[in-house]
PASE-558242 format. One record per residue (C-alpha): x, y, z; residue in one letter. Coordinates in nm, 4 decimals, padded with zeros to 6 digits. Layout:
! residues N
{{X Y Z} 'A'}
...
***
This chain:
! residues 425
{{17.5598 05.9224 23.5056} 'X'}
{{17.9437 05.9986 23.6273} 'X'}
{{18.0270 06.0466 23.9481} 'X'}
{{18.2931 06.0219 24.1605} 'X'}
{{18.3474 05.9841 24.5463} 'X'}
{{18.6763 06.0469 24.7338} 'X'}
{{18.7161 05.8520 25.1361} 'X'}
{{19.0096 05.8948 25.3804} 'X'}
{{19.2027 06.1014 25.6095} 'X'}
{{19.5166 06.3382 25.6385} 'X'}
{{19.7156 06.1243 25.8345} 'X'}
{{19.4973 05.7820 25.7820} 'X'}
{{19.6162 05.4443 25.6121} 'X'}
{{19.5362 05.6204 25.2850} 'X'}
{{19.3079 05.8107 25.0573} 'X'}
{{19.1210 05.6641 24.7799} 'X'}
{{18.8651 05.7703 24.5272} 'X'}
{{18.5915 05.6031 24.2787} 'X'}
{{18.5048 05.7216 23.9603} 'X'}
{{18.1548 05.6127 23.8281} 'X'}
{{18.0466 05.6166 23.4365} 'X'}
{{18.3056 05.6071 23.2771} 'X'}
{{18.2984 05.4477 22.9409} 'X'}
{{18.5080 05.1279 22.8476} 'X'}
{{18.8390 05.2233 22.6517} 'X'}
{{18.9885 05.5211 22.8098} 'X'}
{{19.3624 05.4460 22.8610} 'X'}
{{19.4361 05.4404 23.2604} 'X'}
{{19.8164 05.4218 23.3891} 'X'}
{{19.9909 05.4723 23.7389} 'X'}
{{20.2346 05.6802 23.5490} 'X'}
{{20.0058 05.9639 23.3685} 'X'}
{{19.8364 05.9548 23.7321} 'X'}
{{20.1602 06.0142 23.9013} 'X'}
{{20.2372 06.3246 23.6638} 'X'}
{{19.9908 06.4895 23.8054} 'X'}
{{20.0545 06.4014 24.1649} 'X'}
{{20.3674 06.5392 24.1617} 'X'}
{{20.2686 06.8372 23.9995} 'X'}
{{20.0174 06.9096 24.2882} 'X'}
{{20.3305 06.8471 24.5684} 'X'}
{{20.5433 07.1155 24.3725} 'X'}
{{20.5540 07.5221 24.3894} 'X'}
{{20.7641 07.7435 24.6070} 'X'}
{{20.6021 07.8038 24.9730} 'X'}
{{20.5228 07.4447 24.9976} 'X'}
{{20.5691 07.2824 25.3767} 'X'}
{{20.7683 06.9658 25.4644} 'X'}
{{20.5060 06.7454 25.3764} 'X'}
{{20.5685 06.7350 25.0511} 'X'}
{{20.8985 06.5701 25.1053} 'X'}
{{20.7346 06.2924 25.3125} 'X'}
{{20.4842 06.2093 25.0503} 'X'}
{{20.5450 06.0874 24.7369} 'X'}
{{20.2057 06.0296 24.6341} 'X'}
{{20.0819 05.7434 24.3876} 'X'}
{{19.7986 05.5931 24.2678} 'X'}
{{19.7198 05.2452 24.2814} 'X'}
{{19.4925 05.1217 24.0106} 'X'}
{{19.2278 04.8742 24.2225} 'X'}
{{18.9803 04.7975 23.9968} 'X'}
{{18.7476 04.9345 23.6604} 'X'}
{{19.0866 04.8954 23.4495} 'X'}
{{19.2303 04.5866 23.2521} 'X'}
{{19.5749 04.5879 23.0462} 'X'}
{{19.5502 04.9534 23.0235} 'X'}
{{19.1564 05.0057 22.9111} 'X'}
{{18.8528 05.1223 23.1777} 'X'}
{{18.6081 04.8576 23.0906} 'X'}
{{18.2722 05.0248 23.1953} 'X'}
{{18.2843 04.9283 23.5641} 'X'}
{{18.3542 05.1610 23.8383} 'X'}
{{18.6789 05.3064 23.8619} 'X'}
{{18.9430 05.2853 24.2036} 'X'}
{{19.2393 05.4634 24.3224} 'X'}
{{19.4019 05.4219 24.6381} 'X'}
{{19.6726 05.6349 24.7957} 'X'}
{{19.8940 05.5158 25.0313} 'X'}
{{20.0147 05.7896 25.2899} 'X'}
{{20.3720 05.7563 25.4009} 'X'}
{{20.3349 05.9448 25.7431} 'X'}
{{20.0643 05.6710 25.8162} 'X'}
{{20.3564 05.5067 26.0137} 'X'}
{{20.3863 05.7800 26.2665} 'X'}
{{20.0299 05.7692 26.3366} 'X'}
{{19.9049 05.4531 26.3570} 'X'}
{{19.7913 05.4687 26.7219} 'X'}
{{19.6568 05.8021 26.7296} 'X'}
{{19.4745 05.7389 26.3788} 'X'}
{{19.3872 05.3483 26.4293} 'X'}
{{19.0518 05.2330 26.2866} 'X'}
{{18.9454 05.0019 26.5588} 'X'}
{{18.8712 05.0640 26.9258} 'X'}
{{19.1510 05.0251 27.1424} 'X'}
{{19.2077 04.7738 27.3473} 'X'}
{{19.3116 04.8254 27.7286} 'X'}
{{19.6883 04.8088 27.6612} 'X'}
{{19.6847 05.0333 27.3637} 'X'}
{{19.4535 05.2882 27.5243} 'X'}
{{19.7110 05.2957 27.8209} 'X'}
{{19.9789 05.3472 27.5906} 'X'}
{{19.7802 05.6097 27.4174} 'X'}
{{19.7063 05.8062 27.7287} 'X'}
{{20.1075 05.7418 27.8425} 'X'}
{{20.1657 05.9392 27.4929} 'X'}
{{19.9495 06.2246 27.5948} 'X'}
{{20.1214 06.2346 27.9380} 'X'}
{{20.4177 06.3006 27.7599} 'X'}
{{20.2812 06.5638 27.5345} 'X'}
{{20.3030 06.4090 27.2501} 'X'}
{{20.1985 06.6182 26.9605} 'X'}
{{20.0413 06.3679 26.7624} 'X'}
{{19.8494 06.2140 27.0316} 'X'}
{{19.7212 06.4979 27.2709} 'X'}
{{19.3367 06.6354 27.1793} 'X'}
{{19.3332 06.9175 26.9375} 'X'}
{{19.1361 07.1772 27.1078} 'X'}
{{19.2366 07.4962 27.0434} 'X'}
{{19.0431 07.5506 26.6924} 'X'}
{{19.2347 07.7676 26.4185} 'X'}
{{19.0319 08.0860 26.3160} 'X'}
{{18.9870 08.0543 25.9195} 'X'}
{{18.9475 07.6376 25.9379} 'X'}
{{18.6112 07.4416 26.0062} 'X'}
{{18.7827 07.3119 26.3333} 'X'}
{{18.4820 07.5349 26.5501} 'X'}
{{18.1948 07.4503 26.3097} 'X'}
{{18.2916 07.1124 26.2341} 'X'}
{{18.3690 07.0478 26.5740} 'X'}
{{18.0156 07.1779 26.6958} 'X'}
{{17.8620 07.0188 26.3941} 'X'}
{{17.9132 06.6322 26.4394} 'X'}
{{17.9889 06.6725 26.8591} 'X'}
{{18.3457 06.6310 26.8649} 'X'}
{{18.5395 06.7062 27.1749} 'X'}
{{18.8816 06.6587 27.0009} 'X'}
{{18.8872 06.9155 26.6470} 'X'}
{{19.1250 06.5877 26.5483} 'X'}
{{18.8137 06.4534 26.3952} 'X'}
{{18.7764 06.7488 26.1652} 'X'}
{{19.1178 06.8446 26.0330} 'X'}
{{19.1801 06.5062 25.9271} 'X'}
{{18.8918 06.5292 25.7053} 'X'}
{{18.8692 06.9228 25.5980} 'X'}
{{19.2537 06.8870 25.5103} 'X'}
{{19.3289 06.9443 25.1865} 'X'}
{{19.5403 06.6301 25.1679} 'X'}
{{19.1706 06.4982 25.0814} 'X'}
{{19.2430 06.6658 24.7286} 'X'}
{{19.5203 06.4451 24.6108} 'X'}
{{19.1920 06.2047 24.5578} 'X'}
{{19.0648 06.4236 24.3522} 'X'}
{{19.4060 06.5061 24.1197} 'X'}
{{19.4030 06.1192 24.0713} 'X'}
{{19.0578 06.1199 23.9411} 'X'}
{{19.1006 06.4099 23.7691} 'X'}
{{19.4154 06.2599 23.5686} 'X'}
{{19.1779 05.9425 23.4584} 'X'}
{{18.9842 06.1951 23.3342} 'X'}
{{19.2169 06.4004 23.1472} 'X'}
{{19.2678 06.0946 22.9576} 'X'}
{{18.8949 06.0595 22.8641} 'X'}
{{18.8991 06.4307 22.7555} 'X'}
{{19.2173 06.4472 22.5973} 'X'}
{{19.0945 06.1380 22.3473} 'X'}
{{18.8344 06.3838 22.2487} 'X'}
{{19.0650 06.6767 22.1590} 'X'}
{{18.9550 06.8611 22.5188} 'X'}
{{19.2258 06.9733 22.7023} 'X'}
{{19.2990 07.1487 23.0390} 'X'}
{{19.5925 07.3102 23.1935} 'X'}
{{19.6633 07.6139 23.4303} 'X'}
{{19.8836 07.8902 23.5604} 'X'}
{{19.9490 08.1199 23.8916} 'X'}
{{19.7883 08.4934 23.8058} 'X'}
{{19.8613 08.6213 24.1859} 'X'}
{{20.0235 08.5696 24.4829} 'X'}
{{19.9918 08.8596 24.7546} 'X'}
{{19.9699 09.1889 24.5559} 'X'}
{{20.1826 09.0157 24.2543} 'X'}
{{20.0189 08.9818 23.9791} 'X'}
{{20.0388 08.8271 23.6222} 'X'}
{{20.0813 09.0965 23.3642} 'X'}
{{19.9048 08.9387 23.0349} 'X'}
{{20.1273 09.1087 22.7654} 'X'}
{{20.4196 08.9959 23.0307} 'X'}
{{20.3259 08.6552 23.0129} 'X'}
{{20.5993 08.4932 22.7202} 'X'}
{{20.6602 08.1597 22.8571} 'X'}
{{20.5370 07.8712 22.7269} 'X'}
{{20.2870 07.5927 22.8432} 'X'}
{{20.6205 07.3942 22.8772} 'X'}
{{20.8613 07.6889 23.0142} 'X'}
{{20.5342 07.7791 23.3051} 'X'}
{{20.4841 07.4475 23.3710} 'X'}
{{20.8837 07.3838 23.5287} 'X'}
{{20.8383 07.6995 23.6468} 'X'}
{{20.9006 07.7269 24.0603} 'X'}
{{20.5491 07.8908 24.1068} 'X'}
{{20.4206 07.7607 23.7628} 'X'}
{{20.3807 08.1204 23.6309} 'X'}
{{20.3823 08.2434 23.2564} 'X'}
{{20.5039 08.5622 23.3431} 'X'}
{{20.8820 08.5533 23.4795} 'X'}
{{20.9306 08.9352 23.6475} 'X'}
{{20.5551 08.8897 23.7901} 'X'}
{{20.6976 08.5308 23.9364} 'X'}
{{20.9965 08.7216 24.0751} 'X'}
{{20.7559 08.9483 24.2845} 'X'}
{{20.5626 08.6344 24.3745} 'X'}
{{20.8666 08.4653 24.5524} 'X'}
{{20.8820 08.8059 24.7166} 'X'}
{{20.5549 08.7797 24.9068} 'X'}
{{20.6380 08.4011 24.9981} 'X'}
{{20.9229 08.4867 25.1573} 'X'}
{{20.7667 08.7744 25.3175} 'X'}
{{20.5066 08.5872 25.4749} 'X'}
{{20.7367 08.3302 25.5925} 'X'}
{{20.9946 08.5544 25.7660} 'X'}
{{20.6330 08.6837 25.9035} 'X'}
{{20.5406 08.4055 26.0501} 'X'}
{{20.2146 08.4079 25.8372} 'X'}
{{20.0976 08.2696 25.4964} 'X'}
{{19.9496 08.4652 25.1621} 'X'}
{{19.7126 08.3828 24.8637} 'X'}
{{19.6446 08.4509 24.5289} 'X'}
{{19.4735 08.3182 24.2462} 'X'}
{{19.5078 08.0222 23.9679} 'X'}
{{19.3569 08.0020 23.6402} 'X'}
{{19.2283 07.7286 23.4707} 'X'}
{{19.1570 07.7148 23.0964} 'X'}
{{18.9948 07.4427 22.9286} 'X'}
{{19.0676 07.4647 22.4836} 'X'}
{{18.8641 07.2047 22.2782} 'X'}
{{18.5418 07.2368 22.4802} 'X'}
{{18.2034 07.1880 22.2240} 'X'}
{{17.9200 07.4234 22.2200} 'X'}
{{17.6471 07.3030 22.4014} 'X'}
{{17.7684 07.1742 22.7395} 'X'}
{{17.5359 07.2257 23.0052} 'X'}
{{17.2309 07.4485 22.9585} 'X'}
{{17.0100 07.7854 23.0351} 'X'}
{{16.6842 07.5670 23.0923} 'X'}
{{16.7169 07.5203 23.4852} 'X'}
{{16.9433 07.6188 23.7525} 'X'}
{{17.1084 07.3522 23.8493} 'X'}
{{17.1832 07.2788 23.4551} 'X'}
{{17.3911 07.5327 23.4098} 'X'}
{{17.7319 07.4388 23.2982} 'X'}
{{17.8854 07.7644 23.4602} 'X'}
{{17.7417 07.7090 23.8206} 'X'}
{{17.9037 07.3595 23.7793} 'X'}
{{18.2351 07.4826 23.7592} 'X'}
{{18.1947 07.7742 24.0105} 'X'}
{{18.0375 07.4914 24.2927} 'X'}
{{18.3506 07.2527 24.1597} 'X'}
{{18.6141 07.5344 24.2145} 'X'}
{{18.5020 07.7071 24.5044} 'X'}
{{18.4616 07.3308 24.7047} 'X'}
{{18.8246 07.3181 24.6686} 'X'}
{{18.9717 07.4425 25.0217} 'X'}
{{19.0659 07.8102 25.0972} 'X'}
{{18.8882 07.8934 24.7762} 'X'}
{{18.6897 08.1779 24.8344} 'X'}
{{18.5830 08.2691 24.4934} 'X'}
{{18.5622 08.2224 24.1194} 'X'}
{{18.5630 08.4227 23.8385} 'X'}
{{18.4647 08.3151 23.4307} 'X'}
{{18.6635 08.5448 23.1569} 'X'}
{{18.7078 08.9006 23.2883} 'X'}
{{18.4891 08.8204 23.6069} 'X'}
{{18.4186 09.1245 23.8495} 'X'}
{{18.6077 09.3513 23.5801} 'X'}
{{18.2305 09.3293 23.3610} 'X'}
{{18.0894 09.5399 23.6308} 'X'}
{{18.3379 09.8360 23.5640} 'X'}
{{18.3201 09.8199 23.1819} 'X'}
{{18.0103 09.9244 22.9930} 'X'}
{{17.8673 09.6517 22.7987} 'X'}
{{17.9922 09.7308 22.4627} 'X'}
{{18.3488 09.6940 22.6467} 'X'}
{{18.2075 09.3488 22.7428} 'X'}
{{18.0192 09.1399 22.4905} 'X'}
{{18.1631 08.9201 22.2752} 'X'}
{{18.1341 09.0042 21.9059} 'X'}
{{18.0340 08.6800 21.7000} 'X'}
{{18.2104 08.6865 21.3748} 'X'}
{{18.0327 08.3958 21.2029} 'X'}
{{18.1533 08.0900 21.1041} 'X'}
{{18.5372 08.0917 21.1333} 'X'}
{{18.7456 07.8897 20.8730} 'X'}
{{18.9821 07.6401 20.9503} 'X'}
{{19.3197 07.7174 20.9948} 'X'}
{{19.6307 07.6773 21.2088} 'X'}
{{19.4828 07.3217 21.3038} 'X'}
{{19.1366 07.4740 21.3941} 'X'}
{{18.8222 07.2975 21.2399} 'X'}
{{18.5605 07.5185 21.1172} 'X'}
{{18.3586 07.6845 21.3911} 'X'}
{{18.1136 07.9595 21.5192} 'X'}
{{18.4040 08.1880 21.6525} 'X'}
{{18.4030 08.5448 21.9041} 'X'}
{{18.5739 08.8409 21.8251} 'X'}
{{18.7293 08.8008 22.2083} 'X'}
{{18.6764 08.6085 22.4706} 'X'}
{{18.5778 08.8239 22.7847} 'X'}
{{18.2615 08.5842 22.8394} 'X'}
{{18.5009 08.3007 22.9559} 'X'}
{{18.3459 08.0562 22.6752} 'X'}
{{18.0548 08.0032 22.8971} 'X'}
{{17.7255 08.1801 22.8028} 'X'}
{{17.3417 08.1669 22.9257} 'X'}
{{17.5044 07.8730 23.1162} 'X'}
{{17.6733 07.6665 22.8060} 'X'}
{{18.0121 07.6275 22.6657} 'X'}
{{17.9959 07.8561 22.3604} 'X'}
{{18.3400 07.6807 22.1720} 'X'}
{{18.5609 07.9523 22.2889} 'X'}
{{18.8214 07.8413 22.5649} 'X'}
{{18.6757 07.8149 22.8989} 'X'}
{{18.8291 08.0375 23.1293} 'X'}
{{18.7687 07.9696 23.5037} 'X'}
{{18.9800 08.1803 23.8255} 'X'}
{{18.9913 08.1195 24.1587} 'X'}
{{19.0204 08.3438 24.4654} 'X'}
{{19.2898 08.1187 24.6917} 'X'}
{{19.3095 08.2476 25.0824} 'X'}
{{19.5760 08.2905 25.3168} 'X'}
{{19.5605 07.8718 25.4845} 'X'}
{{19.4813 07.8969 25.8180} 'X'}
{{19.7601 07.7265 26.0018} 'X'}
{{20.0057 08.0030 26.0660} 'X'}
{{20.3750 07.9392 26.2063} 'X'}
{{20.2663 08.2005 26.4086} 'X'}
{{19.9019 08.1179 26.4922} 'X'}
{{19.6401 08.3867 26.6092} 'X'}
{{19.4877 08.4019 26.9489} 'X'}
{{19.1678 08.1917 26.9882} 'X'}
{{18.9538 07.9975 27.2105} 'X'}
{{18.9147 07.5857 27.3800} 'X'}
{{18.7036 07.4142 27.2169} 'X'}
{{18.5802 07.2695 27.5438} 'X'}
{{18.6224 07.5646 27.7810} 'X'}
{{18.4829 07.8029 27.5966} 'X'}
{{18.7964 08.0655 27.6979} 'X'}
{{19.0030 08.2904 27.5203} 'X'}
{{19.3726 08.1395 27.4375} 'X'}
{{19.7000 08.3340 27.3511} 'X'}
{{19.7343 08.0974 27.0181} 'X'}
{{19.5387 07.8490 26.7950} 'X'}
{{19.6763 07.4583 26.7385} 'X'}
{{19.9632 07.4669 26.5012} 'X'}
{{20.1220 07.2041 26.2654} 'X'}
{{20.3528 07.2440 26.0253} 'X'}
{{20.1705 07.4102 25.7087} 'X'}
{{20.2202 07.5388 25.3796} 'X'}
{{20.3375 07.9504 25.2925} 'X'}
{{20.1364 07.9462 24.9767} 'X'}
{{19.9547 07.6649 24.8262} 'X'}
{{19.8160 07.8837 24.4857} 'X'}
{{20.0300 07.6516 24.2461} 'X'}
{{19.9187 07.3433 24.3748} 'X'}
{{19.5604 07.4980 24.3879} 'X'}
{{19.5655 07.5246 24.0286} 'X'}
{{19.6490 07.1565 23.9723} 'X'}
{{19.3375 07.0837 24.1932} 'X'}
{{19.1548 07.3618 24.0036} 'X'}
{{19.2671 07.0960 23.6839} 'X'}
{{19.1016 06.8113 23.8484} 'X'}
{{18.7650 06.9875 23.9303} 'X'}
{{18.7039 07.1292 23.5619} 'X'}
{{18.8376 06.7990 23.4578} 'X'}
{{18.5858 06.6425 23.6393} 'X'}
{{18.3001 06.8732 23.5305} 'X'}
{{18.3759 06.8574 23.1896} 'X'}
{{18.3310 06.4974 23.1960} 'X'}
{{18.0095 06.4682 23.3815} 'X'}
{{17.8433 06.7040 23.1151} 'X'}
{{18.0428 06.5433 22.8269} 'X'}
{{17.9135 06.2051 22.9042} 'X'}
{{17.5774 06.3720 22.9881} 'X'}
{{17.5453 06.5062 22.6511} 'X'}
{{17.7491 06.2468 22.4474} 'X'}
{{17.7335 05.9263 22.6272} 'X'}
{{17.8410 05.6121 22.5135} 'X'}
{{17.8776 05.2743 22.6427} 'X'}
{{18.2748 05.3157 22.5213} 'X'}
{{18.5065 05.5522 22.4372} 'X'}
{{18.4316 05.4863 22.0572} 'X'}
{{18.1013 05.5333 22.0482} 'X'}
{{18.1362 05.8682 22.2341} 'X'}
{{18.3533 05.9586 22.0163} 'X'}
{{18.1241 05.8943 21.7635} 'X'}
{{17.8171 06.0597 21.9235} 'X'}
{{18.0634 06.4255 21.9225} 'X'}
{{18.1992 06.3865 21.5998} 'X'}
{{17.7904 06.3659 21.4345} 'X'}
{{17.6829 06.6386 21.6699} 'X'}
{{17.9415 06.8845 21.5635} 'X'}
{{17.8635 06.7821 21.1834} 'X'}
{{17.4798 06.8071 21.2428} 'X'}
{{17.5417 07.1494 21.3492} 'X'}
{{17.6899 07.1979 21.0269} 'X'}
{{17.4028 07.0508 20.8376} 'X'}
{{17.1462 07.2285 21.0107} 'X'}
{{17.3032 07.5787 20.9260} 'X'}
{{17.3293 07.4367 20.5373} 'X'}
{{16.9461 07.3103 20.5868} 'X'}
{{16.8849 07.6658 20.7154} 'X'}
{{17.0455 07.8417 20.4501} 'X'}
{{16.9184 07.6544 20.1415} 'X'}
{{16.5178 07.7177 20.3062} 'X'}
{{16.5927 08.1197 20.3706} 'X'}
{{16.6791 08.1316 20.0099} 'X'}
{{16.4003 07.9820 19.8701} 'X'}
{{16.1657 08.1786 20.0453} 'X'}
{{16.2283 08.4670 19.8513} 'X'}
{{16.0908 08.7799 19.9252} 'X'}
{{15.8240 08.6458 20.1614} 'X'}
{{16.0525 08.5655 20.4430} 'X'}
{{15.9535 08.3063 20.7474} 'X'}
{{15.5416 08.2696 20.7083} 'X'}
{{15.5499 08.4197 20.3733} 'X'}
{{15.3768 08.2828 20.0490} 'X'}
{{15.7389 08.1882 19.8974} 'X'}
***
């Protein structure tokens, strides 16, 4: 079984994550892992904290010369602005002195160091607060902060790497920010052009429009959303299943997505658009048995793709096609009015610190990770292997059985004659 488990805080010591199951062999370096650090840090309408971080990945353990071999899997993050909170943040109790000195830093008004209690409307500083019994919402935001995702980009890289040595790949682009949106027959970049990109968008007039509505919101005081899209290529038939609920390789993905933070929903293929269209607009037409071609194997192929490649709950071969619905964040320049978290009375505004404009780019790296993630858990569910090799292996038979059966098939319809299934032959 894979699995994988993310610990830290925003502004602990650091953030680190373990990956479970993997199979020995998978190629693991601090570099690839890096790549996709930085691409979560980048995107216009990102706050200063992307210049203090510089995020990497140490490799702890589960990895030897290069190679996963079998064992658990660990990553640990360092986080540069640890330095500037070491008292506030600090593990163990403190001592007499260093309480003193703490309560000398709150005297002063220290930002870092006086209780968070006005809770920001849109976070989980109220409910998490009320939750666990917390009279400072300090305890929550260091854990509901989305910093908490970098563990999951690193985790998600390692598993690119699994994925990609099985011809699965995943990548992503901005659709929306504000009202500006991705026109499809706009969209001429490449994977490579969208990529360097300064909101990661295919489509360069709908990225102009984009910047718009950043800079909108900031002269506002306020922040915007938008949506990402992930699309997985590569992806066999027969991931997950329609046999129970919680085997369903589509409610996988939408649980993975919409846990990311400020994602408030998900869409597969043309999403809520289905309920506009009548359902011969809708369905996917199944041609047959494509040909191979244009570096394509042979394959059951659709006539179009509006089903997302996911149907009845399992990946159907076609590209998986996954959105998600990113919100304004919460913590505004110009915060909204709100209430003490241990008064119980009205306040003119909410806690600030410094925050983001628009986070949708970096969303859609973390929207990488999660299907990344997901893709492996039901890979290695369906495939496993003790090694990269002999999953490998286990794919390559399974899409040539396939083949086999349909010959099998075939070869028993047509000597059955006129008497069809049951007949007398």
């Amino acid at each position: 079984m894979f699995r994988f488990l993310t610990a830290g805080e925003s502004h602990g010591p650091a953030l680190s994550v373990t990956l479970e199951g993997l199979p020995a062999g998978v190629t693991v370096g601090a570099e690839s892992i890096a790549a996709d650090l930085a691409r979560r840090q980048r995107g216009y309408g990102r706050g200063a904290r992307m210049s203090i971080e510089q995020d990497r990945a140490e490799i702890l353990g589960g990895v030897r010369h290069g190679l996963t071999m079998g064992s658990p899997v660990l990553l640990l993050i360092r986080n540069r602005d640890w330095e500037n909170w070491t008292r506030v943040m600090q593990v163990e109790r403190p001592s007499a002195e260093e309480a003193a000195e703490l309560a000398a830093l709150v005297a002063d008004s220290n930002r870092r160091a006086v209780p968070v209690t006005k809770v920001r409307p849109g976070h989980a500083d109220l409910a998490g607060a009320l939750k666990y019994g917390f009279t400072d919402v300090r305890n929550v935001l260091e854990r509901a902060s989305a910093r908490e995702t970098t563990a999951r980009v690193a985790a998600g890289a390692v598993c690119r790497a699994f994925l990609g040595a099985l011809g699965i790949e995943v990548w992503s682009f901005t659709a929306q920010v504000g009202e500006a949106a991705v026109d499809p027959g706009e969209a001429t970049r490449t994977r490579e052009e969208t990529e360097a990109s300064p909101l990661r968008c295919p489509d360069v007039a709908a990225e102009e429009r984009m910047m718009a509505e950043i800079d909108g919101a900031r002269s506002a005081g306020d922040t915007v959303g938008g949506v990402f899209q992930v699309v997985a290529t590569g992806v066999p038939i027969g991931l997950g299943s329609y046999v129970h609920w919680d085997r369903r390789l589509d409610g996988a993905l939408a649980r993975a997505i919409c846990s990311i933070q400020s994602v408030k929903g998900v869409e597969f293929g043309l999403g809520f658009e289905q309920t506009r269209r009548r359902g011969s607009q809708v369905h996917d037409v199944i041609v047959g048995l494509a040909e191979p071609g244009e570096g394509r194997e042979r394959r059951w192929a659709h006539r179009t793709n509006n089903a997302g490649g996911l149907t009845g709950g399992v990946s159907n071969g076609e590209p998986l096609v996954v959105r998600g619905a990113v919100k304004p964040i919460s913590t505004l320049a110009r915060p909204l009015p709100s209430a003490d978290l241990r008064t119980g009375q009205a306040v003119e505004t909410a806690h600030y610190e410094r925050s983001d404009i628009s986070v949708v780019p970096a969303a859609g790296v973390i929207g990488e990770a999660m299907v990344l993630l997901t893709l492996t858990e039901f890979v290695l569910e369906k495939f496993g292997g003790d090694s990269l090799p002999e999953v490998a292996d286990n794919l390559a038979r399974y899409r040539e059985r396939t083949l086999e059966v349909l010959a099998e098939a075939a070869g028993e319809a047509a000597g059955t004659g006129d008497g069809g299934p049951g007949g007398d032959g």
